[in-house]
C-alpha positions as CSV (number, residue, x, y, z in Angstrom):
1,X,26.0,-10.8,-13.1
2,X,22.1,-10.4,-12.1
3,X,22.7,-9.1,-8.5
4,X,22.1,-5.3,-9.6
5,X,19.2,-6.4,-12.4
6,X,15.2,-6.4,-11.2
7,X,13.5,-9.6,-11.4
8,X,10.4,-10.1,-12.4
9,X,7.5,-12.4,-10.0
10,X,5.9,-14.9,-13.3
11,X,2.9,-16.5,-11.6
12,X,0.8,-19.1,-13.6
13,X,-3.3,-19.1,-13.7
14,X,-6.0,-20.9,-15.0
15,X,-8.2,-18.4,-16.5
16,X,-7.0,-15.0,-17.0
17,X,-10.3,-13.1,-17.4
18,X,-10.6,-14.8,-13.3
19,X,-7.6,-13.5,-12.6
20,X,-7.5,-10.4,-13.7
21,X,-10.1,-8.4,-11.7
22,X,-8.4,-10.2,-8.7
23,X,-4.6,-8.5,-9.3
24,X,-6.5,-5.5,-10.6
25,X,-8.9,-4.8,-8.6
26,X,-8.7,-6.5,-5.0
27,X,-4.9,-6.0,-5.1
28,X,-4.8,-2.9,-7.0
29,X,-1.6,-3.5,-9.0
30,X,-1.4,-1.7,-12.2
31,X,-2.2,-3.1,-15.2
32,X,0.5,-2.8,-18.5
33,X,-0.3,-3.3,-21.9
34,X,-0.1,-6.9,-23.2
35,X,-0.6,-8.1,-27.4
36,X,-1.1,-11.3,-25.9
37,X,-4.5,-12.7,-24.8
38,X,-3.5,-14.7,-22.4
39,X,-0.3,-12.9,-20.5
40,X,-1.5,-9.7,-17.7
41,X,1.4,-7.6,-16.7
42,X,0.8,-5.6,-13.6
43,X,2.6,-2.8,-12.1
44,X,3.5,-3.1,-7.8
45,X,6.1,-0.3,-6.9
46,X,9.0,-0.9,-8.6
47,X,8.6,-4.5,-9.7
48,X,6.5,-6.0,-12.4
49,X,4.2,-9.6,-11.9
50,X,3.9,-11.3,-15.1
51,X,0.5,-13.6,-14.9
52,X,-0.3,-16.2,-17.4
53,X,-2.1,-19.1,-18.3
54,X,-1.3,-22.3,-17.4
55,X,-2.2,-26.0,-17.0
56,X,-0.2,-26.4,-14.4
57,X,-1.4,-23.3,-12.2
58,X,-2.0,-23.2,-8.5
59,X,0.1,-26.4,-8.2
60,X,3.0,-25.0,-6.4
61,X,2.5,-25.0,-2.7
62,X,4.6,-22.7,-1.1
63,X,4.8,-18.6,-1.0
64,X,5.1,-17.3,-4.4
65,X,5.1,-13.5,-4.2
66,X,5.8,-11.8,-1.1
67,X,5.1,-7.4,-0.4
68,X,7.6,-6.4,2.0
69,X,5.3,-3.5,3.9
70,X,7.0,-2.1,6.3
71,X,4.5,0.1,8.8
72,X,1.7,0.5,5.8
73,X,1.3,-4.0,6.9
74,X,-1.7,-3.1,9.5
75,X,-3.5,-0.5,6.6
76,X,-2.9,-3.6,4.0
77,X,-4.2,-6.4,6.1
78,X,-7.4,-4.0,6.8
79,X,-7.8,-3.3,3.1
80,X,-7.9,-7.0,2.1
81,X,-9.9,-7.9,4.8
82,X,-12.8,-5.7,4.0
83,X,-12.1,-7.0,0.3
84,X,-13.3,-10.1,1.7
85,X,-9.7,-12.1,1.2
86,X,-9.3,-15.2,3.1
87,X,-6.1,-15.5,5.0
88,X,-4.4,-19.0,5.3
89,X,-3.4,-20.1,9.0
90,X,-0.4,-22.0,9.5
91,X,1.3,-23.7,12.4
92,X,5.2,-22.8,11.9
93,X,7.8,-23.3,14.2
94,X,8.4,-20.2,16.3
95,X,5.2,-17.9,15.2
96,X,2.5,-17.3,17.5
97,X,-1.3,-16.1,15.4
98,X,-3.1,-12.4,16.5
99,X,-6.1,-13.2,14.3
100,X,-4.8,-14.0,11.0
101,X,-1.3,-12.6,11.3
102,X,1.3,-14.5,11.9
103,X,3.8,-13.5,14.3
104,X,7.6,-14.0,15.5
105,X,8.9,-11.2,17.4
106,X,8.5,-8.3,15.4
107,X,8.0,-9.8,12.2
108,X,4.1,-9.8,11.5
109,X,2.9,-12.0,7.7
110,X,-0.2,-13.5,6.4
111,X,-0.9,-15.1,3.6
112,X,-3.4,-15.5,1.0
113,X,-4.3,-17.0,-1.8
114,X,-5.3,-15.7,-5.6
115,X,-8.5,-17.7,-7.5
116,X,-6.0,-20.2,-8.9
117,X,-4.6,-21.1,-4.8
118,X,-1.3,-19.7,-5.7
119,X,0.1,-18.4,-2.1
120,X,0.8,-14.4,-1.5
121,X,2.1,-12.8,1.4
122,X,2.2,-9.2,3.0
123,X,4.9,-8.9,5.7
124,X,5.8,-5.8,7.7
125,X,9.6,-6.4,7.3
């Protein structure tokens, strides 16, 4: 029933106004038009991230929105960098670290936070 439908990433923030230049600007999503004051849509390829306030924001702790790169990863991971992102390190099972990627054979990921401490990722798979 919903395997051929998009999905939408809903991610929950503190403060929009905080949020918004970070999805905007250091991300570069797309903003949509919103009538509410304190829902942002944003625009990433084909997929839409719906970001609103919450209470409860940056509480979950694992990944919640993941960019599938493919060869643009490297170009990415540069970009944020000289955005001056921080990148999380982890120690996972079976993944070695080149700086602050992550890596398991081919598969390459880091990981981020937003202002809030929810967890992003960039992956070249």
């Amino acid at each position: 029933m919903l395997g051929n439908k998009d999905a939408q990433a809903t991610i929950g923030v503190r403060d929009l106004n905080v949020a918004r230049p970070f999805y905007e600007e250091v991300l570069g999503l797309t903003p949509l038009p919103s009538d509410e004051p304190s829902v942002a849509g944003f625009q990433a390829g084909q997929a839409q991230i719906l970001v609103y306030e919450t209470e409860h924001a940056g509480t979950n702790r694992s990944t919640v929105l993941t960019w599938s790169l493919g060869d643009s990863f490297d170009e990415a991971v540069r970009v944020l960098q000289a955005k001056n992102v921080a990148f999380e390190h982890y120690d996972l099972p079976g993944m070695t670290r080149e700086g602050d990627i992550h890596v398991a054979g081919d598969m390459r990921v880091v990981w981020f936070k937003d202002p809030d401490g929810n967890i992003l990722s960039l992956g070249n798979y």
